[in-house]
KOLLO-948598 format. One record per residue (C-alpha): residue number from 1; residue in three letters; x, y, z. Coordinates in pm, 1 decimal, decimal comma. Example, Ala and Ser with C-alpha at 12.3 -4.5 7.8 and 13.67 -1.06 7.14 Angstrom:
<pts>
  nr rest        X        Y        Z
   1  ALA   1230,0   -450,0    780,0
   2  SER   1367,0   -106,0    714,0
</pts>
This chain:
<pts>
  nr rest        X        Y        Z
   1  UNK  10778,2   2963,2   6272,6
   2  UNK  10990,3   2937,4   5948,9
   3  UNK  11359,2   2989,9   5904,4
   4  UNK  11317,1   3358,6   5800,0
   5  UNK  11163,7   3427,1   6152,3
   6  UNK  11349,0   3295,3   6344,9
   7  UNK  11709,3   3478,2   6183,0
   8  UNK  11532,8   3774,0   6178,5
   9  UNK  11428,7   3716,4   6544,7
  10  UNK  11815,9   3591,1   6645,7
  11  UNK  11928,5   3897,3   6439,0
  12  UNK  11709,8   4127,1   6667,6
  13  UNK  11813,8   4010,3   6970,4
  14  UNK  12140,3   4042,4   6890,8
  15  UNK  12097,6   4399,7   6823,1
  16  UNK  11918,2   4474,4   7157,4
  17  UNK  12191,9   4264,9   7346,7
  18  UNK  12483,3   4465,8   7177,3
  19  UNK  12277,7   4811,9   7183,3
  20  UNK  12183,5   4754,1   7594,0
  21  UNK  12534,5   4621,7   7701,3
  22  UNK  12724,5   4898,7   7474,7
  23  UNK  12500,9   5139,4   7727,3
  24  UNK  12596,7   4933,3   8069,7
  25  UNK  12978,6   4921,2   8031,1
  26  UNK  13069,7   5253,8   7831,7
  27  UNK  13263,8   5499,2   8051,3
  28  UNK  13032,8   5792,8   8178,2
  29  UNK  13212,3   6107,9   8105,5
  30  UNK  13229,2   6324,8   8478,8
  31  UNK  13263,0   6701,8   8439,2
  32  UNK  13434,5   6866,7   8766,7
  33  UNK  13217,6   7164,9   8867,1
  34  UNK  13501,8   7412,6   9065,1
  35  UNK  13436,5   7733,1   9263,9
  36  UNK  13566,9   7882,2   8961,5
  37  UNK  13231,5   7778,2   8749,0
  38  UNK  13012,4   7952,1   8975,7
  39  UNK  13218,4   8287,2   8940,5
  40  UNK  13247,1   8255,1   8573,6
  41  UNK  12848,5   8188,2   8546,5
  42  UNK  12787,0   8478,9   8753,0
  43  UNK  13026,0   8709,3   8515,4
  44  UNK  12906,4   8636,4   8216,2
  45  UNK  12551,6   8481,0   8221,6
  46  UNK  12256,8   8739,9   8356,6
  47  UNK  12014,1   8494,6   8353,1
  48  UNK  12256,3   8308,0   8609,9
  49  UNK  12303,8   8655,9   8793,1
  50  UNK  11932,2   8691,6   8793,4
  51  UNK  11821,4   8353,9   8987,8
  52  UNK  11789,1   8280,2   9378,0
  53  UNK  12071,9   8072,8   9571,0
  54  UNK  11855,8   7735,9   9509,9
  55  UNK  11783,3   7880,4   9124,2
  56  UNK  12182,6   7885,2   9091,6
  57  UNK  12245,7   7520,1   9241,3
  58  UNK  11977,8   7429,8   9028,5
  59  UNK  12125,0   7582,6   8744,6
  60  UNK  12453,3   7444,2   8795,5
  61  UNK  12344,5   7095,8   8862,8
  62  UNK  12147,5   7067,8   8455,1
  63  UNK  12469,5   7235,2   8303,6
  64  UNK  12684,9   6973,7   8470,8
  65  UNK  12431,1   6774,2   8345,6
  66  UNK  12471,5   6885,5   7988,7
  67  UNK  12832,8   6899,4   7974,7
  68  UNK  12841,2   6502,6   8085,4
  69  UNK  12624,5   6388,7   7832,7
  70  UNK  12724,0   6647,2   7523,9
  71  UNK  13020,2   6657,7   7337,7
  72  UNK  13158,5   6969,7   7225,2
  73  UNK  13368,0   7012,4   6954,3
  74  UNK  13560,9   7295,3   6822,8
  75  UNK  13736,6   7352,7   6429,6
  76  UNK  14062,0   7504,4   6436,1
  77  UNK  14072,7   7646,2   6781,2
  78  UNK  14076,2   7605,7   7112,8
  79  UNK  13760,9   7574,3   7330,4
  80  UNK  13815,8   7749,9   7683,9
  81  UNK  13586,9   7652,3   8030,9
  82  UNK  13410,6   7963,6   7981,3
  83  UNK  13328,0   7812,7   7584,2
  84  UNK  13172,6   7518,2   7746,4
  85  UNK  12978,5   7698,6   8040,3
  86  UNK  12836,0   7954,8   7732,5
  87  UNK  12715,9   7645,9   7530,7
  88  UNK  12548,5   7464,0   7831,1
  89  UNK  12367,8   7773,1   7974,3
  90  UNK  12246,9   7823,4   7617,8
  91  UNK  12098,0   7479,6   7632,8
  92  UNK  11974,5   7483,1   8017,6
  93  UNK  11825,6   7833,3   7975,2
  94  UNK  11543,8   7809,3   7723,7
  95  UNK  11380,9   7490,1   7927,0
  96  UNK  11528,6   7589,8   8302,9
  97  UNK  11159,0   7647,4   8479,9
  98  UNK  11029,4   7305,8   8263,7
  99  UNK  11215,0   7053,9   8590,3
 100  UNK  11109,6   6743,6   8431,5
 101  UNK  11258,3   6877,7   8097,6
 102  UNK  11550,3   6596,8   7968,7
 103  UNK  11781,5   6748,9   7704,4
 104  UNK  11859,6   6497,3   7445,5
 105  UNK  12093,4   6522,6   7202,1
</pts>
């Protein structure tokens, strides 16, 4: 193996090391889900209004599940709970019967 290998090799495994620990240690973001979540679901979202108890728990559990993993950011105002539930049920809604379905962003 010459001398370009192996840097390029060393260079490469310092990539994976810095890429795989940035994943182990960074802080997991935790959204709270409150009674308040369910109610404002059910107000606002038909396709929420529209599903069985399970379908709903279901439901809740992916848009917690989005709003963990997504960041959402707002230009000159202020972004309400309701905001965030909209955007997440917008995301959940189109692959919600597709259960091994992953959102990535």
């Amino acid at each position: 193996m010459d001398l370009y290998n192996l840097i390029s090799l060393i260079g490469l495994v310092l990539v994976l090391v810095v890429v795989i620990g940035y994943f182990l240690i960074r802080k997991k973001k935790t959204y709270e889900i409150t009674d308040n979540t369910a109610q404002l679901l059910e107000e606002h979202v038909e396709f929420y209004q529209d599903l069985s108890k399970k379908g709903k728990e279901r439901f809740i559990s992916r848009v917690k599940t989005f709003l963990e993993e997504v960041y959402i950011n707002a230009v000159n105002t202020e972004i309400t709970e309701l905001d965030k539930l909209l955007v997440a049920s917008s995301a959940v809604i189109p692959v919600f019967n597709f259960p091994a379905f992953i959102i990535i962003i």
